[in-house]
C-alpha positions as CSV (number, residue, x, y, z in Angstrom):
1,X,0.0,0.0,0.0
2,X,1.6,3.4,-0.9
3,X,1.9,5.8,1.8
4,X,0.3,9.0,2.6
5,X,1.3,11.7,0.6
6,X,1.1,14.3,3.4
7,X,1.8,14.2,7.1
8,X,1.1,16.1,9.6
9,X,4.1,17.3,11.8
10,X,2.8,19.6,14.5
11,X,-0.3,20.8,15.6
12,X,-1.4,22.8,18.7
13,X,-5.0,23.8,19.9
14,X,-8.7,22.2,19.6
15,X,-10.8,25.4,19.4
16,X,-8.2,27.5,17.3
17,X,-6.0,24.6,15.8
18,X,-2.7,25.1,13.8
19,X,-1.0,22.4,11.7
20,X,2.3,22.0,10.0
21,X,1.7,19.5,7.2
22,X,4.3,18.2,4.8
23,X,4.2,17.2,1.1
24,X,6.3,13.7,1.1
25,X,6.6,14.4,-2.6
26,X,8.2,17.8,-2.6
27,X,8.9,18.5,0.7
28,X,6.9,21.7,0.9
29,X,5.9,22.3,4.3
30,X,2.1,24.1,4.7
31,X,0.8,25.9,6.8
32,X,-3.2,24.9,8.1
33,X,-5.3,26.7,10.4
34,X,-8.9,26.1,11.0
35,X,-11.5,27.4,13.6
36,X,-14.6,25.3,15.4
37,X,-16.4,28.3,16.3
38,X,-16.5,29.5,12.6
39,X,-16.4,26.5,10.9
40,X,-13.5,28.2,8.7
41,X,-9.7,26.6,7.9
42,X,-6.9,28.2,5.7
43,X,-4.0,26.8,3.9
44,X,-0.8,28.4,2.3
45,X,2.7,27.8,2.3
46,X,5.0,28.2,5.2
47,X,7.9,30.6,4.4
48,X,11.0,31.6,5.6
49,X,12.6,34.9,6.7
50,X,13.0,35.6,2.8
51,X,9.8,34.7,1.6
52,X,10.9,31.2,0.0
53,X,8.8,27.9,0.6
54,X,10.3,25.6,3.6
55,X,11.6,22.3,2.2
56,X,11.7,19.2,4.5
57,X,14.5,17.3,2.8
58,X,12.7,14.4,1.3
59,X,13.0,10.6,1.9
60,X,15.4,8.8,-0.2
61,X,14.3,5.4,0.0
62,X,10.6,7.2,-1.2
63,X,9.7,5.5,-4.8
């Protein structure tokens, strides 16, 4: 069975939650927050300092 192709690598809160979810393809990390009490979530990509995407470093044993 092929694996997931994004994991979740942090996440704090239940009411106001954030996640840090990573593509195992690219390695672009994302950025997720969501909301109970509004029933709203937002995605975008996490930057750095210098506005450029954060790259996990991606498996190499990944097919």
């Amino acid at each position: 069975m092929d694996r997931e192709r994004f994991v979740e690598t942090y996440s704090q809160g239940m009411v106001n939650v954030r996640k840090i979810i990573v593509d195992r393809e690219t390695g672009v990390n994302y950025l997720l927050l969501s909301s109970s009490m509004t029933d709203g979530c937002g995605v975008t990509v996490l930057v750095d300092a210098d506005g450029k995407p954060i790259v996990t470093p991606v498996d190499a044993e990944q097919p």
